[in-house]
C-alpha positions as CSV (number, residue, x, y, z in Angstrom):
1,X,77.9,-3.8,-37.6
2,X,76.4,-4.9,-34.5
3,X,75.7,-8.4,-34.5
4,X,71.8,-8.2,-33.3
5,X,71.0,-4.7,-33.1
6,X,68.1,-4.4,-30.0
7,X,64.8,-3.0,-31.4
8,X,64.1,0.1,-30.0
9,X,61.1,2.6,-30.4
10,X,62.4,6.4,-30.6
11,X,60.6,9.5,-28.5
12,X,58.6,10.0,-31.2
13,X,57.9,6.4,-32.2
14,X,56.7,6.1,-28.6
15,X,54.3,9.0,-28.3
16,X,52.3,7.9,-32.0
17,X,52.4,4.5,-30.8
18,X,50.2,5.5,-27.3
19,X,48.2,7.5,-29.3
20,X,47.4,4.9,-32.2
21,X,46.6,1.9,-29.7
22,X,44.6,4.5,-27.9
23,X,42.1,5.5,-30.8
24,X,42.1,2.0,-31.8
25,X,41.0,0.6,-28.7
26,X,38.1,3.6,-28.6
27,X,37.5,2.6,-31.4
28,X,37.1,-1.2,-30.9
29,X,34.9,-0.2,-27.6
30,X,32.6,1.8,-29.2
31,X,31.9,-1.1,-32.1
32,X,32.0,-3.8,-29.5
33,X,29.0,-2.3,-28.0
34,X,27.3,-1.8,-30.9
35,X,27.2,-5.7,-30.8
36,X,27.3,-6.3,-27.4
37,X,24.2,-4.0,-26.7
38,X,20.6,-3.7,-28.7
39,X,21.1,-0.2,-28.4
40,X,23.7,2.0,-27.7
41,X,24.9,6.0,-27.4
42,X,27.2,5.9,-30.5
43,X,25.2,3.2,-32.7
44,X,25.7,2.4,-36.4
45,X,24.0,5.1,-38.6
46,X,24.9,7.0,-41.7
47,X,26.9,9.2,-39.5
48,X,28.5,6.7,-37.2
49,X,32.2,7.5,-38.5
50,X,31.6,11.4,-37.9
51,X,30.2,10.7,-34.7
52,X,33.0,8.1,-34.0
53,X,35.7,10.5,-35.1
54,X,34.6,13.8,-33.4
55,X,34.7,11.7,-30.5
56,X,38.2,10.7,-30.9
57,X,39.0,14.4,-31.7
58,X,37.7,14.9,-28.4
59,X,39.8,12.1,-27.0
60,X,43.0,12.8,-28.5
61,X,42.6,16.5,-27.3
62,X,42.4,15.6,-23.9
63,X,44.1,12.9,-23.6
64,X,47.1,15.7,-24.0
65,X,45.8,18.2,-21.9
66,X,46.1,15.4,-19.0
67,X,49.3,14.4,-20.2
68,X,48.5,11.0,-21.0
69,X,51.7,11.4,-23.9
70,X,54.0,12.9,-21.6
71,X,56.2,9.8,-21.8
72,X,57.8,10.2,-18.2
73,X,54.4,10.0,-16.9
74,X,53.0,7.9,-19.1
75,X,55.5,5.0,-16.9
76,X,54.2,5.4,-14.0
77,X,50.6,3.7,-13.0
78,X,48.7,5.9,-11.0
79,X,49.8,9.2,-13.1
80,X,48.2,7.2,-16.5
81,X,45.3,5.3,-14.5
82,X,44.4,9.0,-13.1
83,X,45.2,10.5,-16.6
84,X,42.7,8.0,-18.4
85,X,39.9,8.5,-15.8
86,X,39.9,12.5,-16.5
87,X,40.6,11.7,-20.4
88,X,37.0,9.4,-20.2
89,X,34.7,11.2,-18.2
90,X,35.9,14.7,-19.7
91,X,35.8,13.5,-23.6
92,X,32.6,12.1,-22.9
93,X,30.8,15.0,-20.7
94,X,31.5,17.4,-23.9
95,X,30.4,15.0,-26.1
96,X,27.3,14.8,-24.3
97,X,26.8,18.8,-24.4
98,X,28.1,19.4,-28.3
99,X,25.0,19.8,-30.5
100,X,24.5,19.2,-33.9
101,X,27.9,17.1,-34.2
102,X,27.2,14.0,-32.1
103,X,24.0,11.8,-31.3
104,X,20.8,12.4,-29.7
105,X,21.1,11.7,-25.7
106,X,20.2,8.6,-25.5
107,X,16.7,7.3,-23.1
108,X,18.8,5.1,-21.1
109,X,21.2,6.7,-19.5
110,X,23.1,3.5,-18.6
111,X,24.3,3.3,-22.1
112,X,26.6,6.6,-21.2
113,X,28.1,4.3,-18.5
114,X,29.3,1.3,-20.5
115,X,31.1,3.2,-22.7
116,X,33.1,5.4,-19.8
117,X,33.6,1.9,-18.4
118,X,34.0,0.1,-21.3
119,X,37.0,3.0,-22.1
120,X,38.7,3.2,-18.5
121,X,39.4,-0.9,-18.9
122,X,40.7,-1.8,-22.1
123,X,42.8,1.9,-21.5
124,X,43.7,0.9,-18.2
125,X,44.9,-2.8,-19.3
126,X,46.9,-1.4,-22.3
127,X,48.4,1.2,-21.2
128,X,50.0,-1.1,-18.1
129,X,50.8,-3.7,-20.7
130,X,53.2,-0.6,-21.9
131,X,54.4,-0.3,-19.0
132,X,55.5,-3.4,-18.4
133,X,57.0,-4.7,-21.8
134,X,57.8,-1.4,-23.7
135,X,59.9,0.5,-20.4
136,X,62.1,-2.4,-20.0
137,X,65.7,-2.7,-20.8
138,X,64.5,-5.0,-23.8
139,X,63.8,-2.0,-25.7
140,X,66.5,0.3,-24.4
141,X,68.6,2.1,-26.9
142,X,72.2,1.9,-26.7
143,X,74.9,4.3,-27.5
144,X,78.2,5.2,-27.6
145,X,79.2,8.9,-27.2
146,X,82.4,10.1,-28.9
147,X,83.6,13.2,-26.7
148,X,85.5,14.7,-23.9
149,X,85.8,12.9,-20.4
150,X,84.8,15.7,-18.4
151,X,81.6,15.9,-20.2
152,X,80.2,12.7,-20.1
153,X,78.8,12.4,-16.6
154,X,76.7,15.7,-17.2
155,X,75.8,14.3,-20.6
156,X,74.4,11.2,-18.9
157,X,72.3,13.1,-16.6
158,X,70.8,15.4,-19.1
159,X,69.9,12.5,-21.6
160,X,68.6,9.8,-19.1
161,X,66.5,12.8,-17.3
162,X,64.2,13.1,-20.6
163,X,64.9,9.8,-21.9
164,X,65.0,6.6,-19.7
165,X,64.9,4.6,-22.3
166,X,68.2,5.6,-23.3
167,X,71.5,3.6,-22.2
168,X,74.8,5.0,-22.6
169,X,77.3,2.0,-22.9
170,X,80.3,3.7,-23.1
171,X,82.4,6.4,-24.7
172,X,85.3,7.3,-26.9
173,X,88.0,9.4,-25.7
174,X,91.5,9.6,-27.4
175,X,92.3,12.8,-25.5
176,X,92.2,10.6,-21.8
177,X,94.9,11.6,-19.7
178,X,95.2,10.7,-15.9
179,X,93.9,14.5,-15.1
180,X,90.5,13.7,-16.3
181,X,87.7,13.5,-14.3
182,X,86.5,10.0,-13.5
183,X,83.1,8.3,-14.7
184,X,81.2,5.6,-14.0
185,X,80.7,5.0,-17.4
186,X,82.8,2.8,-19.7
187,X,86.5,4.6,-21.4
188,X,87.9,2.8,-25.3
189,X,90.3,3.9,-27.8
190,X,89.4,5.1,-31.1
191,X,90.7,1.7,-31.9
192,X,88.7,-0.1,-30.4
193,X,85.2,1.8,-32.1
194,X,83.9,-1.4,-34.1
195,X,85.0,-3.9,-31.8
196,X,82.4,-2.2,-29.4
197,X,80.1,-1.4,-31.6
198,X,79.5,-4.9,-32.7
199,X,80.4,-6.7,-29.1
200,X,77.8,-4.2,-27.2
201,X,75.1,-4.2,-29.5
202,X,75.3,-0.1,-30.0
203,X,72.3,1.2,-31.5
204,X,73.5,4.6,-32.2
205,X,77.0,7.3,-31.7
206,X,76.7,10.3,-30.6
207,X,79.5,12.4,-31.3
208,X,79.9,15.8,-29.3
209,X,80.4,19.2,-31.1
210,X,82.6,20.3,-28.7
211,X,85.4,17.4,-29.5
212,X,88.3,18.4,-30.5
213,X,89.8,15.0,-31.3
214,X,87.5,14.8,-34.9
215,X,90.6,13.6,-37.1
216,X,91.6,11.6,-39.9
217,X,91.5,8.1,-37.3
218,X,88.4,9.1,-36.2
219,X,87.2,10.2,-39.8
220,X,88.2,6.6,-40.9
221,X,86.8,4.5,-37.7
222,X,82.9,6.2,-38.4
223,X,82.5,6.0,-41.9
224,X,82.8,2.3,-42.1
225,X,80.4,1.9,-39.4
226,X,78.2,4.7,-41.2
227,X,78.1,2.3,-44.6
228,X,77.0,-0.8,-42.6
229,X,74.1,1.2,-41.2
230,X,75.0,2.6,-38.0
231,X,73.1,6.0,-37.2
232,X,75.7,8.8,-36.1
233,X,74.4,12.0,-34.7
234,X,75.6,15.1,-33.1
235,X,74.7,15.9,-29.9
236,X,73.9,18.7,-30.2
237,X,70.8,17.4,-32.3
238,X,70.2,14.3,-29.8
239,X,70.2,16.7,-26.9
240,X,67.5,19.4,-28.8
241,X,65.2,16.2,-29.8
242,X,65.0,14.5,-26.7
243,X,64.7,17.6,-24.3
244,X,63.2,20.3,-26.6
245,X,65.6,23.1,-26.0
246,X,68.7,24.5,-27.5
247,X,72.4,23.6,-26.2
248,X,73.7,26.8,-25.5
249,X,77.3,25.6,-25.1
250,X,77.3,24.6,-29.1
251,X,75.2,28.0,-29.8
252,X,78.4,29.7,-28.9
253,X,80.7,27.7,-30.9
254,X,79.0,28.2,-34.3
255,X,75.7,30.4,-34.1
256,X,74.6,30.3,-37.3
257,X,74.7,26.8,-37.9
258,X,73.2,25.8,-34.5
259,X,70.1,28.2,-34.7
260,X,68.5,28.6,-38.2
261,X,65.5,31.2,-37.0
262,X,62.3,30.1,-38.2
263,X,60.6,31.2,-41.1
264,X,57.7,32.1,-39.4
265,X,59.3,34.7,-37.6
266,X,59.0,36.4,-40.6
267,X,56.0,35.0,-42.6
268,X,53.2,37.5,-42.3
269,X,50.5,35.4,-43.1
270,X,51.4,33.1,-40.2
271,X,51.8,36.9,-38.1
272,X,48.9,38.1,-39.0
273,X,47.1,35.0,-38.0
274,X,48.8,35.3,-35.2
275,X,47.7,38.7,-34.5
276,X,44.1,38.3,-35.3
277,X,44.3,35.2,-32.4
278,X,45.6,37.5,-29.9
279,X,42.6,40.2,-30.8
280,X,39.9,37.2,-30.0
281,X,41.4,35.5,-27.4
282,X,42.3,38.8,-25.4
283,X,38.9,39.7,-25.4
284,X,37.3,36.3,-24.9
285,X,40.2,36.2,-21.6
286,X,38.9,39.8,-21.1
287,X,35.6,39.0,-20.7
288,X,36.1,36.5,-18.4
289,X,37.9,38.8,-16.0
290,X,35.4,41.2,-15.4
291,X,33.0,37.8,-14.9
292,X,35.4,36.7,-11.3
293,X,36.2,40.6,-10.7
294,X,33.8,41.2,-8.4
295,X,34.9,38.0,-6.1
296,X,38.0,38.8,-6.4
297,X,37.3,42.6,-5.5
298,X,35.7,41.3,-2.4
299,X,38.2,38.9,-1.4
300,X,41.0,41.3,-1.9
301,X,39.2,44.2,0.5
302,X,38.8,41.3,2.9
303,X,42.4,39.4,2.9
304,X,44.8,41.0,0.4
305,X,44.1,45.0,1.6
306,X,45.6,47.7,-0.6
307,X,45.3,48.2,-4.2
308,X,44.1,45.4,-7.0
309,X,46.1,45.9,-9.8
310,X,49.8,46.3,-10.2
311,X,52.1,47.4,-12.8
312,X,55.5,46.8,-13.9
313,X,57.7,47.7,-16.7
314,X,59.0,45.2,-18.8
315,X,60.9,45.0,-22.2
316,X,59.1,43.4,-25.3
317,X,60.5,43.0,-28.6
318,X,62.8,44.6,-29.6
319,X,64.0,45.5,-25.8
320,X,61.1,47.6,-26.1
321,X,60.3,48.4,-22.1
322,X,56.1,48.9,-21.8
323,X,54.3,48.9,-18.7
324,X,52.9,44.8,-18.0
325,X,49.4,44.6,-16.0
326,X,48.8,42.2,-13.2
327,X,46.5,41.8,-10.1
328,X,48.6,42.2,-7.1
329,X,49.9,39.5,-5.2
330,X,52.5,40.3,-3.1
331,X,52.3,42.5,0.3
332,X,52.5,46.6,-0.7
333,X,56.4,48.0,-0.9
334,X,57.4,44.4,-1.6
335,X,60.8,45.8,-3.0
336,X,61.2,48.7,-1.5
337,X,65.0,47.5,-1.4
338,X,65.1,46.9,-4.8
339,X,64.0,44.1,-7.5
340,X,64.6,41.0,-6.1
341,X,63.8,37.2,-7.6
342,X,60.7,35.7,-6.4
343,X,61.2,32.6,-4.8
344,X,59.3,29.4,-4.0
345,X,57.7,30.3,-0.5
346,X,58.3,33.7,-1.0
347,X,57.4,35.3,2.3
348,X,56.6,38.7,0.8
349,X,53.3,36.6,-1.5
350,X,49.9,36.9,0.5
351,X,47.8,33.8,1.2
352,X,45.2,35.2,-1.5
353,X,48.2,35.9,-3.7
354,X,49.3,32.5,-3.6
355,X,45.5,31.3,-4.6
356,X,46.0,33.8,-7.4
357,X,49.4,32.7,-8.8
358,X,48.3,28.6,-8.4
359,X,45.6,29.5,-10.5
360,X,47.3,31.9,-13.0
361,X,44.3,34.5,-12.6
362,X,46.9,37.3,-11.7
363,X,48.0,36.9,-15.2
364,X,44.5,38.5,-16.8
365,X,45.1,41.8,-16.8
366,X,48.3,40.5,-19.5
367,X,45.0,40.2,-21.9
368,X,45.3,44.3,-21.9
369,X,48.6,44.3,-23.0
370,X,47.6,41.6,-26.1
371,X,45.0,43.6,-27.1
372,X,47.4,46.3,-27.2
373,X,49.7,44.6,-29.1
374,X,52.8,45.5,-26.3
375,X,52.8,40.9,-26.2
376,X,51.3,38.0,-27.9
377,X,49.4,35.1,-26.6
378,X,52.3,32.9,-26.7
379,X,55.9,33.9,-26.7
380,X,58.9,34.1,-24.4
381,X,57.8,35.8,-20.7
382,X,59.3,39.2,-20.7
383,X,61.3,40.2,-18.2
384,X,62.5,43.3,-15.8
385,X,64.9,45.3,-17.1
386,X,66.7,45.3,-13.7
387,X,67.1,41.1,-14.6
388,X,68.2,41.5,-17.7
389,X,71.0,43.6,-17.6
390,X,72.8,40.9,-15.7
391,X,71.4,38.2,-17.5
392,X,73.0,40.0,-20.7
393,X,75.9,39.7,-19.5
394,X,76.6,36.6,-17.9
395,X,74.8,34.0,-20.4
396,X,75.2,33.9,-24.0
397,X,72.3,35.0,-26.7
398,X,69.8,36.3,-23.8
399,X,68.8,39.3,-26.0
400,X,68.1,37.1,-28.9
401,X,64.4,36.1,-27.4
402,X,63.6,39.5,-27.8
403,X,63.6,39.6,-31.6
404,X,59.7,38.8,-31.2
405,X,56.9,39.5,-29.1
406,X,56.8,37.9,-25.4
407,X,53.5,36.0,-24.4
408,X,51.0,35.4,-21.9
409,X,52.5,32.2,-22.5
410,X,55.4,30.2,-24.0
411,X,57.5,27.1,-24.6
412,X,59.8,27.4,-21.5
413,X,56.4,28.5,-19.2
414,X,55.4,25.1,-19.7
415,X,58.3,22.9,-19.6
416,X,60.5,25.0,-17.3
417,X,59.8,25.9,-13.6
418,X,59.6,29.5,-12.2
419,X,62.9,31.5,-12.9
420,X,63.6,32.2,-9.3
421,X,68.0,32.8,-10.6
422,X,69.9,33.1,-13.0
423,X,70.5,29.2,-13.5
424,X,66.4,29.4,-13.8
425,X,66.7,31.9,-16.6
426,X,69.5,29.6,-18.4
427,X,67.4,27.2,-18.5
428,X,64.0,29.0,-19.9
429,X,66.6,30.7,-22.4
430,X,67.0,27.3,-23.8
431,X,63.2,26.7,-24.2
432,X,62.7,29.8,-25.7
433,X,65.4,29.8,-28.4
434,X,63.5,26.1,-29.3
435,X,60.6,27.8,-29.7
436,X,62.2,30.8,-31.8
437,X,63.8,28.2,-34.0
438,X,60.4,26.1,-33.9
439,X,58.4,28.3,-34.5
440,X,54.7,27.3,-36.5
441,X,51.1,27.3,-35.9
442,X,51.9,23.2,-34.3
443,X,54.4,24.5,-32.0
444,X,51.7,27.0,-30.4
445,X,48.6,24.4,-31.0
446,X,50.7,22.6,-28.2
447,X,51.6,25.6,-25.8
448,X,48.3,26.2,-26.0
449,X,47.1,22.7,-24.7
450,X,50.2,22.1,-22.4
451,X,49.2,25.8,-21.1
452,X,45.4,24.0,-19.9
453,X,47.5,21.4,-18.1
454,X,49.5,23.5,-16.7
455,X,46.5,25.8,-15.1
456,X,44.4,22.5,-14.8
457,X,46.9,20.9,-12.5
458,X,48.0,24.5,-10.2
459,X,51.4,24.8,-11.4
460,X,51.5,27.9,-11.1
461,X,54.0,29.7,-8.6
C-alpha cells in the first residue's frame, strides 16, 4: 500500500468542483448585495430562490457554452478571465430580457452593474486561486502502467494531452529485451510491483489490453495490491474517460466487449424524441435561412459568382447514399479531377466561402435534409462515398457509424478538427463510436451546447 497516497481530484471531480464553487460564489454575491445595498436587482422576496436559481440556470448554461469547464482551458488565465467576462454579461443580458421568470427592471440601473462586477471579481479571484493550488504537482495523480515498451511513449502522449494532471511514474515490462524501443520513462520487474507502488506513492495501475505478459506472477503481484486498496484499470477504460473516444487498437482485439452499443440506439421513445427535435429545429434553422438569404444572395452575385447552392451525394444510415444540400463555397469545377480532401487553406475555397464555412452558415441548407429525415440534428458527419471506400478498407469498424443517422452535428465535429486525411478520419471515427456507445438525451444536451461554442468562437473550416 502506498505509504501516503497524494490526494488527487479525478476529471470529473474537477469539472463539478468548478461548477459548485461557481454557483456558490453567485450565490454568495447576489445575497451579499442584498445586505450590502438598500435595494438591489435580485432582492429578497417570496420568489428570491426562483429568481436566484433561474439565474444560475442561466449561468451554468453559459458558463459551458464559453467553455469555462473545459479543464485544459480552464488553466490558463486569460482563456478563464475572458470566459467569465462573456459568462457575466451574457447570463445577465438574458436575464434582463426573460419576462415573467425573473424581477422587474430595476429604476437604477447601477444596481445591474454591481452585480456583473460583483460576479467577474470573486469569479476572477477563485478561479486563479484554482489555478494556482489545484494544477500543481501537489495534486497530480500518479501511475504505474503495466504493458509493452514500445507502447508506452505514445501512451504518455495521449494521456498527458487530455490530462495534465496525470503523472506516469513508471512502467512494468517483463517482456524487456534489448530490441525495445527506449523511453524516458522509468523500466521494473514484475518483482518489484509493491516495492514501487509503496516507495513512489502510485495512485493508480493501469494495465494495457494489449499485454500479453498477464500471467500467474502478475496475477499474484495485483491482487495483493487490489485488497489493500489500490485502484487497477484497463486502459482501454482510462484512455475512453479521459479523452472521450474509443481505442480502436482494443476494438479490434475483442469487439464485443470493448463496444456495448447503446440502448438508445434502439429505444424508440428516446428516437422518436429525437425525431420530433429534428422536425422543430429544422424549421426553426429553416427559418432563419431564408431571414440572411437575401444578403447572402447579394454577396454571392457580387464576390462568389456562379450558382448558390450545391449538392453532393453522401451515404446515411445504413450506407444509404442521398443527395446532402449546402451553399457553395468553393470556386465552380472545384474537382473536376476528382474528389479530393479539403484542406486548411484550401486554395480552391473563395474568400466569401471562407466567411461562410467560419461561421457554419453553408451548413443550412443540411436543415432540408433533417426535415426530410435523410440525417438528424446530431450524429456522425456523413461522408462521400469516394472517401469511404478507402476508409473501409484501411481502418477498422469505419462502417459501423453508419448503423444510425449522420447529423448536422456530432461528437467528433466538436472535439475533433476538420478531417482533411485519413489520420483525420481515424481520429473522428473514434469520437463517433463514443458517441454511438454513449448515446442519451445528456450526451446530445452537450453537442448541442459545445456546437454554440464551436459557431460562437469560428471554428469552423
Amino acid at each position: 500500500m502506498p505509504k501516503n497516497t497524494p490526494f488527487h481530484f479525478e476529471m470529473s471531480e474537477r469539472k463539478l468542483l468548478l461548477r459548485i464553487f461557481d454557483v456558490l460564489i453567485v450565490g454568495f454575491i447576489i445575497f451579499s448585495l442584498n445586505y450590502i445595498f438598500d435595494k438591489t436587482y435580485i432582492y429578497f422576496s417570496e420568489y428570491f430562490w426562483f429568481w436566484i436559481s433561474v439565474y444560475l440556470g442561466y449561468f451554468l448554461i453559459f458558463g459551458t457554452v464559453f467553455e469555462l469547464y473545459v479543464l485544459k482551458k480552464s488553466e490558463s488565465r486569460f482563456t478563464v478571465f475572458k470566459g467569465i467576462v462573456l459568462t457575466v454579461i451574457t447570463t445577465t443580458l438574458l436575464y434582463l430580457f426573460t419576462p415573467y421568470v425573473t424581477p422587474v427592471l430595476p429604476p437604477n440601473r447601477a444596481l445591474i452593474f454591481h452585480l456583473i462586477a460583483g460576479n467577474i471579481l470573486l469569479l476572477t479571484i477563485w478561479r486563479f486561486s484554482y489555478i494556482t493550488f489545484i494544477t500543481t504537482p501537489r495534486f497530480y495523480k500518479k501511475v504505474l502502467f503495466v504493458g509493452h515498451n514500445y507502447d508506452i511513449n505514445q501512451i504518455v502522449d495521449e494521456l498527458t494531452k487530455f490530462d495534465q494532471n496525470l503523472k506516469i511514474e513508471g512502467y512494468i515490462d517483463s517482456n524487456y529485451n534489448n530490441n525495445s524501443k527506449t523511453s524516458t520513462i522509468n523500466r521494473y520487474e514484475i518483482s518489484q510491483i509493491r516495492e514501487v507502488v509503496k516507495d513512489l506513492n502510485i495512485g493508480e495501475i493501469i494495465v494495457a489490453n494489449s499485454y500479453r505478459g498477464v500471467d500467474k506472477d502478475l496475477y499474484n503481484s495485483l491482487t495483493p495490491l487490489l485488497k489493500e486498496g489500490v485502484p487497477i484499470r484497463p486502459y482501454s477504460k482510462i484512455y475512453e474517460d479521459i479523452t472521450n473516444r474509443i481505442l480502436l487498437k482494443d476494438v479490434e482485439n475483442d469487439f464485443y466487449y470493448y463496444f456495448p452499443f447503446s440502448r438508445s440506439n434502439q429505444n424508440k421513445l428516446y428516437l422518436a424524441f429525437c425525431r420530433a427535435m429534428d422536425i422543430f429545429l429544422s424549421l426553426l434553422g429553416l427559418t432563419v435561412m431564408l431571414l440572411i438569404l437575401p444578403f447572402v444572395i447579394v454577396i454571392n452575385l457580387l464576390f462568389n459568382k456562379g450558382p448558390l447552392f450545391y449538392t453532393q451525394i453522401r451515404l446515411g444510415k445504413k450506407s444509404k447514399p442521398f443527395k446532402i444540400f449546402k451553399l457553395r463555397t468553393m470556386v465552380k469545377n472545384a474537382e473536376n479531377n476528382g474528389a479530393k480532401w479539403a484542406q486548411k487553406n484550401d486554395v480552391r475555397i473563395t474568400k466569401f466561402g471562407k466567411i461562410l464555412r467560419k461561421t457554419r452558415v453553408d451548413e443550412l441548407p443540411q436543415f432540408i435534409n433533417i426535415f426530410k429525415g435523410d440525417m438528424g440534428l446530431i450524429g456522425p458527419r456523413p461522408e462521400r462515398p469516394e472517401f469511404i471506400e478507402n476508409l473501409k478498407k484501411n481502418i477498422p469498424f469505419y462502417e459501423t457509424r453508419h448503423i444510425i443517422k449522420p447529423g448536422l452535428t456530432g461528437w467528433a465535429q466538436v472535439n475533433a478538427k476538420y478531417a482533411s486525411s485519413e489520420n483525420d478520419a481515424l481520429e473522428k471515427l473514434q469520437y463517433d463510436l463514443y458517441y454511438i456507445k454513449e448515446r442519451s438525451l445528456y450526451l446530445d444536451f452537450r453537442i448541442f451546447v459545445k456546437t454554440i461554442s464551436t459557431v460562437i468562437f469560428f471554428r469552423g473550416q
